[in-house]
Backbone as a ProteinNet text record, in pm:
[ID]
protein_1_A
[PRIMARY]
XXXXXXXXXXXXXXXXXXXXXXXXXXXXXXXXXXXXXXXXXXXXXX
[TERTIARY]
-1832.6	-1832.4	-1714.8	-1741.5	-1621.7	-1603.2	-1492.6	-1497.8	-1513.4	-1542	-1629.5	-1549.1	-1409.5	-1306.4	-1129.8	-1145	-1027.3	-894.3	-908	-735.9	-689.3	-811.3	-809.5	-675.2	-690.1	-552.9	-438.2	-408.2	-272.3	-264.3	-342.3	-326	-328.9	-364.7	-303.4	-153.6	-122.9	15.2	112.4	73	156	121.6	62.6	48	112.4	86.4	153.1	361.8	378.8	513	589.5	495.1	544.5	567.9	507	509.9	608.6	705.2	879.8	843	780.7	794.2	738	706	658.5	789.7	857.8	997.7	1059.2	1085.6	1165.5	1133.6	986.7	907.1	975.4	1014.6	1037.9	912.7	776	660.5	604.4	570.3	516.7	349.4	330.9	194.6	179.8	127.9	106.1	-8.6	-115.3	-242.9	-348.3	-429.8	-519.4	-649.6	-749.7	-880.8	-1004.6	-1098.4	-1242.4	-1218.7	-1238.8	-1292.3	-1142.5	-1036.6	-950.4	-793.7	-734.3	-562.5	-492.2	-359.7	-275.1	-172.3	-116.4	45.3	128.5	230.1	325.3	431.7	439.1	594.2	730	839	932.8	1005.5	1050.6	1091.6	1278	1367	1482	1523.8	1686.4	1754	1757.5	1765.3	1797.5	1939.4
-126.6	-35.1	60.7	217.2	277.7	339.7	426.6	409.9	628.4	632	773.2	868.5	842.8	946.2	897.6	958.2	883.3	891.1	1004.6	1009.6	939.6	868.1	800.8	693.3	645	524.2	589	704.9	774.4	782.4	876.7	914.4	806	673.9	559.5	522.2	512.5	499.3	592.6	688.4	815.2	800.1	764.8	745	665.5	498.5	421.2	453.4	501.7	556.2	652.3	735.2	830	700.4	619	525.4	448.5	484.9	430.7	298.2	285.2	137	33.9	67.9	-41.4	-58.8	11.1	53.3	-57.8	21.9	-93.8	-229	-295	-400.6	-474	-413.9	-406.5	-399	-353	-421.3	-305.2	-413.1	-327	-315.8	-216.7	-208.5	-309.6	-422.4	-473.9	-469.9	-411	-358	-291.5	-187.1	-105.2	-176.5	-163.7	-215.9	-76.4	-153.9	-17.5	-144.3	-61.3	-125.3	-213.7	-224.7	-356	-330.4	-331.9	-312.1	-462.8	-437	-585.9	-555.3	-549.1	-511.4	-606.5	-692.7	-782.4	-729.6	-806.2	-785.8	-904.2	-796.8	-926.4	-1014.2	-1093.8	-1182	-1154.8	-1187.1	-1165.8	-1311.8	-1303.4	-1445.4	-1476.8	-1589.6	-1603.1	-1618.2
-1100.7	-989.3	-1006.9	-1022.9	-954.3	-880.6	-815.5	-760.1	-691.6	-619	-558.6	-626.3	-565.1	-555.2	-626.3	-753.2	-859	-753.5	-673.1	-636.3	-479	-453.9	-391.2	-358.7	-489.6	-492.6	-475.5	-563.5	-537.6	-393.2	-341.1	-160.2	-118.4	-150.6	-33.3	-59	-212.5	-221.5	-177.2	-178	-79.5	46.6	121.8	287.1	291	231.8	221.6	230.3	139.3	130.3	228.2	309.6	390.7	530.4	543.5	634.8	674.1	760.1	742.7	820.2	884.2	940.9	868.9	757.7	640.9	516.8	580	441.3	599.9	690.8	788.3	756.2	782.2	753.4	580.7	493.5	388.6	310.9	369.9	361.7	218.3	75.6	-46.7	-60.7	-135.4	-133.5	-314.5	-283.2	-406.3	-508	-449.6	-524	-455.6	-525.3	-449.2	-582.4	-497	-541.4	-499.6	-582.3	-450.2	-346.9	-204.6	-129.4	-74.8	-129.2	-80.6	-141.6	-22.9	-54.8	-26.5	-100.4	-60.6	-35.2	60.2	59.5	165.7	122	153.8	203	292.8	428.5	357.1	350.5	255.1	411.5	432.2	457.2	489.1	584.9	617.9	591	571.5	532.8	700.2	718.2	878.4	917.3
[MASK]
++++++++++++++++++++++++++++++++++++++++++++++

């Protein structure tokens, strides 16, 4: 399968990035798929 529109992935990693409360979150985008993203929230020492 691919996927419609190649620049697709870039423009999520750039939305992704313009998005400060996911930089607050410490939160990364760890993979773009068709159809399916993964992105992880890091964790604070307590």
């Amino acid at each position: 399968m691919t996927p419609h529109d190649e620049g697709c992935a870039q423009r999520t990693r750039d939305s992704f990035a313009r998005q400060a409360a996911m930089a607050t979150l410490g939160a990364t985008l760890e993979s773009i798929e068709l159809a399916a993203s993964c992105s992880r929230c890091g964790t604070r020492p307590s």
